[in-house]
N, C-alpha and C positions, 0 to 999 in steps of 0.2 A: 200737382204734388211732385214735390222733388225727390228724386232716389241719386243716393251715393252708389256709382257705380262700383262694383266688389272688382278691384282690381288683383290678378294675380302678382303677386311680389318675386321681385325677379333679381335672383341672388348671380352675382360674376365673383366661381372664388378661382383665385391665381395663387399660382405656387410656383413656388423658387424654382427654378429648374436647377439650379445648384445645389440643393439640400437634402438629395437622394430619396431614397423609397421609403420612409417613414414620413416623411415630411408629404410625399405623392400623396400615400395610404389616408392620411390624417384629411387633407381637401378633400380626394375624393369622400369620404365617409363624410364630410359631411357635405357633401352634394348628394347625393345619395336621402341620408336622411330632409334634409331642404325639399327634394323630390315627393319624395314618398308626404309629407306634409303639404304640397302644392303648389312648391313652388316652382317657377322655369330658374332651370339652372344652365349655365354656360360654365366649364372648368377650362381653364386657361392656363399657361406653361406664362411666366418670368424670364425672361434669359435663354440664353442656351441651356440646352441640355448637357451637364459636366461632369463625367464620368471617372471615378478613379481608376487609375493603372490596374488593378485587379479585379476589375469590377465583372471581366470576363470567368471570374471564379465565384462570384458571391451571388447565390441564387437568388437573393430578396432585387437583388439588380438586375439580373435575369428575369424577373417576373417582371417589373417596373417596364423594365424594356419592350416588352411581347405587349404591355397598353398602351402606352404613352406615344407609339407612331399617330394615333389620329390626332392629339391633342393639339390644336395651334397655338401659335403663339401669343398672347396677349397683343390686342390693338384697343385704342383709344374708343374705338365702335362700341368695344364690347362694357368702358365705364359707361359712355353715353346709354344704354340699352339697360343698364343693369341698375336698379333699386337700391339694392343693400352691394359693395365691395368689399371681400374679404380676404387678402392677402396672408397667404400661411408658409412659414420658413423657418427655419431654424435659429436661433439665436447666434447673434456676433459673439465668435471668439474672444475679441480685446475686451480688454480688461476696464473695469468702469465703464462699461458703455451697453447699455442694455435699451435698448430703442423699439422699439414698438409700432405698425403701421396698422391702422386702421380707418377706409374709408367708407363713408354712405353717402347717397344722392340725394 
């Protein structure tokens, strides 16, 4: 008899490291929820990390700060390894240009 092995789904979300702490807040939550549902999760940082000139005054950046020292930085490992990819950022500024990234394995 054959049985389909229940494999667990294994979510890699990346985020812009350029698009500040709403953008952080949003991946995490849903890594988070993804967890809590069963999935393995890896959170992964885009880029450097790119902080604005005031950013040492604005708490939501201060808070972002105090988690994001463990997160690494995205590597090629972690598409190979991951099931579903979900890349979360904020939308491009220019004008007429609204682009969209979305990948799965």
């Amino acid at each position: 008899m054959n049985r389909i092995a229940n494999v667990k789904p294994r979510l890699a979300v990346l985020y812009d490291g350029a698009a500040g702490p709403k953008v952080y807040r949003v991946a995490v939550d849903i890594a988070a929820k993804a967890w809590d549902s069963g999935s393995s999760v890896r959170v992964r940082r885009l880029g450097q990390l790119v902080m604005p000139d005031d950013s040492a005054t604005r708490r939501e950046w201060l808070e972002m700060l105090d988690d994001v020292g463990d997160i690494p930085e995205a590597a090629p490992e972690d598409l190979e390894w991951a099931s579903v990819a979900l890349v979360v950022s904020r939308p491009l500024r220019l004008a007429n240009d609204h682009r969209a990234v979305v990948a799965s394995g």
